[in-house]
C-alpha atoms as one frame of an Amber mdcrd trajectory, in Angstrom:
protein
 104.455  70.591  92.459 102.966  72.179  95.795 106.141  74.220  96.034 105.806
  75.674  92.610 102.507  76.835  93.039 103.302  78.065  96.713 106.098  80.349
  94.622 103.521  81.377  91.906 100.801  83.130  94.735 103.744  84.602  96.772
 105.099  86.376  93.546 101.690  87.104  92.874 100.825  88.599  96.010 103.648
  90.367  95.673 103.188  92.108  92.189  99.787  92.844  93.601 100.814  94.526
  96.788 103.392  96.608  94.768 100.529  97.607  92.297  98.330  98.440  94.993
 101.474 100.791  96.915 101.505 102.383  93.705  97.434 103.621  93.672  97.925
 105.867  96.481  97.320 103.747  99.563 100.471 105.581 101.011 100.606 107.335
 104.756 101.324 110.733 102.436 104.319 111.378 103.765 105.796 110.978 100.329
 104.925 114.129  98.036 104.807 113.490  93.868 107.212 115.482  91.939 103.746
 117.511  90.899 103.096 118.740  94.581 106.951 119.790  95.283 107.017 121.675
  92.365 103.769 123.898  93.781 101.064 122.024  91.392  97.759 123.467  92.061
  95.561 120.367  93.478  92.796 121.232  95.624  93.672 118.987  98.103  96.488
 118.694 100.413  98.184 115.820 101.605  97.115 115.088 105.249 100.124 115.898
 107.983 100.170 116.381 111.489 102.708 119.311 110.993 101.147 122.670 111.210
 100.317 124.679 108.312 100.155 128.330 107.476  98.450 130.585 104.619  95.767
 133.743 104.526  92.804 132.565 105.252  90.211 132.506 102.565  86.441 130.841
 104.190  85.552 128.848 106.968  82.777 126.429 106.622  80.793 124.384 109.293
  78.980 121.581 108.130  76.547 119.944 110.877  76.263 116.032 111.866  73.652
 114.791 109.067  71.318 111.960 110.564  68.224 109.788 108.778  65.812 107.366
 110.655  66.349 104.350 109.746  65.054 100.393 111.062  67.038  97.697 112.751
  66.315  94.378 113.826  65.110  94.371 117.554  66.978  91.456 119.141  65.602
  90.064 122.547  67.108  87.421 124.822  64.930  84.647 125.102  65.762  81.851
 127.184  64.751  78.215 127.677  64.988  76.055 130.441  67.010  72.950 128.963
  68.714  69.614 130.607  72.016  67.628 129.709  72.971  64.213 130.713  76.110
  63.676 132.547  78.156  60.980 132.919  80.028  59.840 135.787  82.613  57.407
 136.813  84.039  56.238 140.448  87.278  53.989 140.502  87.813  51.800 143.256
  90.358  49.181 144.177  94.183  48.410 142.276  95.528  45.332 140.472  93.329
  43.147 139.203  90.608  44.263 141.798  89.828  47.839 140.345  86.689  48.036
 139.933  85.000  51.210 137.729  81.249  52.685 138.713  79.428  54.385 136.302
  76.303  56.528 136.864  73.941  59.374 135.084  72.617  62.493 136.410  70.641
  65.239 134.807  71.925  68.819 135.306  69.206  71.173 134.312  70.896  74.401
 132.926  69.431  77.831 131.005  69.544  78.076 127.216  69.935  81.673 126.562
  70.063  83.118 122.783  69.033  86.265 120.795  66.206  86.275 118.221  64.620
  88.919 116.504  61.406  90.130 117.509  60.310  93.205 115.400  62.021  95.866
 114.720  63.254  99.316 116.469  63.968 102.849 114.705  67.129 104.877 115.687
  68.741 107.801 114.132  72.130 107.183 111.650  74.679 109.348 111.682  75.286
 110.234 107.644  77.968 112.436 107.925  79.637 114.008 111.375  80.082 117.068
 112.255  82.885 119.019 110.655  84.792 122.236 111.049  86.826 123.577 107.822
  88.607 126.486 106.834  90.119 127.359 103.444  93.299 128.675 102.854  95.326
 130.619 100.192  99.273 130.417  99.865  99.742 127.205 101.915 103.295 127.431
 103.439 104.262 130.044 101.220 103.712 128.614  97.713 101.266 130.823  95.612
  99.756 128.672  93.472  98.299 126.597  96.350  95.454 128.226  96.597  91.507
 127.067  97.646  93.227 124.223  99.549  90.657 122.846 102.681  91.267 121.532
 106.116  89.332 119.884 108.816  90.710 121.272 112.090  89.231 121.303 116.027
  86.038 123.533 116.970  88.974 125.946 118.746  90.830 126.639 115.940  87.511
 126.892 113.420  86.315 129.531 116.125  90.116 131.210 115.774  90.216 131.038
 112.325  86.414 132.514 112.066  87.423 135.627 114.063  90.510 136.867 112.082
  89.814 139.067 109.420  89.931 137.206 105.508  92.797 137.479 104.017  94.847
 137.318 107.451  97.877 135.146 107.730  96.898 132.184 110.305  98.803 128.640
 111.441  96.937 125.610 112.334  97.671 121.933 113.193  94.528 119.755 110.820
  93.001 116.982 111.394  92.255 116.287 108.042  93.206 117.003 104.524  90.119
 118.082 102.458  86.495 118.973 103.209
């Protein structure tokens, strides 16, 4: 009976892993028949290979923060004691005698509680760098299609003229 059911949640898990696969939680280094056959998307799958096209806009979008509270956690400590036990063994054969005693060992009970609370500043979003680009890798329809890259290659990218033909390595797929 226990095996049966064992075999019921592994094929399961299974069918539900293979369902899942099938949403889109791929690496993206699989392309849909719709993207190889120059589908206009928006978005481009996320490489690490380099990618050319004419540059379109660049767009910087700063790190957004908002106050917010936290707990304020303090270590508070209390002086506490525990009794331990101790045994002496003397003698062999039928002579062995055992010795048992107590002491008290005084030790420090250290814990964090909340005592108020502190503000800080959350980061919202971070700090991004994106340019747009039309033709990606030659395909014309692919147009409007953004990438996250490094400060460097934002500042590149911002000094060539629009509409200039420019290669970058992204970071990330999107904007």
């Amino acid at each position: 009976m226990f095996r049966t059911k064992r075999l019921l949640v592994a094929g399961v898990t299974a069918v539900l892993m293979a369902g899942l696969g099938a949403c889109g939680g791929g690496d993206g280094t699989a392309a849909t028949a719709a993207d190889t056959h120059g589908s206009v998307t928006g978005q481009a799958q996320p490489s690490p290979e380099t990618v050319s096209g004419f540059r379109d806009t660049v767009r910087h979008l700063n790190r957004k923060t908002v106050a917010d509270t936290r707990a304020h956690l303090v270590r508070k400590c209390t002086a506490a004691t525990e009794r331990v036990r101790h045994t002496s063994r003397s003698g062999s054969g039928t002579h062995r005698t055992t010795r048992v005693w107590y002491t008290t060992e005084h030790y420090q009970s250290c814990r964090k509680v909340q005592q108020g609370t502190e503000r800080y500043r959350r980061v919202v979003r971070p700090e991004r760098w994106c340019v747009s680009l039309d033709d990606v890798n030659g395909v014309k329809a692919q147009d409007d299609v953004w990438y996250q890259v490094s400060r460097a290659t934002y500042d590149q990218a911002q000094a060539a003229d629009q509409h200039t033909r420019i290669e970058f390595t992204p970071t990330a797929s999107g904007c």
